[in-house]
Wavefront OBJ file of the C-alpha trace (Angstrom):
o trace
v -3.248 14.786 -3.377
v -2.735 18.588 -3.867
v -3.369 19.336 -0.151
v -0.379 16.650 0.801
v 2.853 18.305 0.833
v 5.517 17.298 -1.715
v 7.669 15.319 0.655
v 5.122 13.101 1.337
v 3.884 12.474 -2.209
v 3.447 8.675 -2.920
v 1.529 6.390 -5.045
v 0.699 2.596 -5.620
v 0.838 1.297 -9.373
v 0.918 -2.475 -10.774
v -1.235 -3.516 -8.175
v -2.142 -6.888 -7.772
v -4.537 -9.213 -5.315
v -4.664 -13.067 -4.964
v -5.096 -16.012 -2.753
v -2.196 -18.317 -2.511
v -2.082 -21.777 -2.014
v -2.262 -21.543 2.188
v -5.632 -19.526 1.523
v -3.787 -16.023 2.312
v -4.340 -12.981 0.764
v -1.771 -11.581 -1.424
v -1.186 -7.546 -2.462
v 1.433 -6.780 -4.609
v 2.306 -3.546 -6.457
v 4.866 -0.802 -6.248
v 4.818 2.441 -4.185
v 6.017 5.213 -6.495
v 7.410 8.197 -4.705
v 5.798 11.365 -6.445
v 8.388 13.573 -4.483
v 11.306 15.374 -5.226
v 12.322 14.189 -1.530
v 14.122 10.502 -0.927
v 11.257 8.345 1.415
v 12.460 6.552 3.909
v 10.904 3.480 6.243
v 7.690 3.670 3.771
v 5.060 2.088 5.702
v 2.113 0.666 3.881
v -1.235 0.165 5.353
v -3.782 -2.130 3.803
v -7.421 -2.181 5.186
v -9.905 -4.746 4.240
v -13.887 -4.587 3.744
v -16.222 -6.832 3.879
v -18.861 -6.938 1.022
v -21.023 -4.123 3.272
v -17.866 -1.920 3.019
v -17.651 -2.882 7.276
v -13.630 -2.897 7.788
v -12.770 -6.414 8.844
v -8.734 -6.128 9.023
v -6.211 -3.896 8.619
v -2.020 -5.095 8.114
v 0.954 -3.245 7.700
v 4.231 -3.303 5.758
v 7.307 -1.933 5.255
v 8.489 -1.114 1.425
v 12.530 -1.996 0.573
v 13.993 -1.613 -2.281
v 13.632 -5.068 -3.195
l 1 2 3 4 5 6 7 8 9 10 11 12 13 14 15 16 17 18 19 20 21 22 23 24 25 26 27 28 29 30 31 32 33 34 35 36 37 38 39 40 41 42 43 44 45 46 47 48 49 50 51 52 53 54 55 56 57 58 59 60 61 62 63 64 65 66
């Protein structure tokens, strides 16, 4: 990430996948902000492969502070 500058410095850590009980997908983790900047309206993008690495999916979400 040296090329991204320093007010858009970000990372995911504790990341987590499962299937729930409906058969959904679930991501969980924490976006760390590597900045010396506040982050606002943090969107996170998730893309999903297939077992050929072919993207099947993609979803969004917005962090909170939650």
């Amino acid at each position: 990430m040296t090329n991204v500058p320093a007010v858009l410095r970000s990372h995911v850590q504790n990341d987590s996948a499962s299937i729930d009980d409906t058969g959904s997908y679930d991501i969980t983790g924490q976006v760390k902000n590597a900045s010396t900047q506040p982050a606002d309206e943090v969107k996170i993008i998730a893309t999903y492969y297939d077992a050929a690495k072919n993207v099947i999916g993609t979803s969004f979400v917005y962090a909170n502070d939650a």
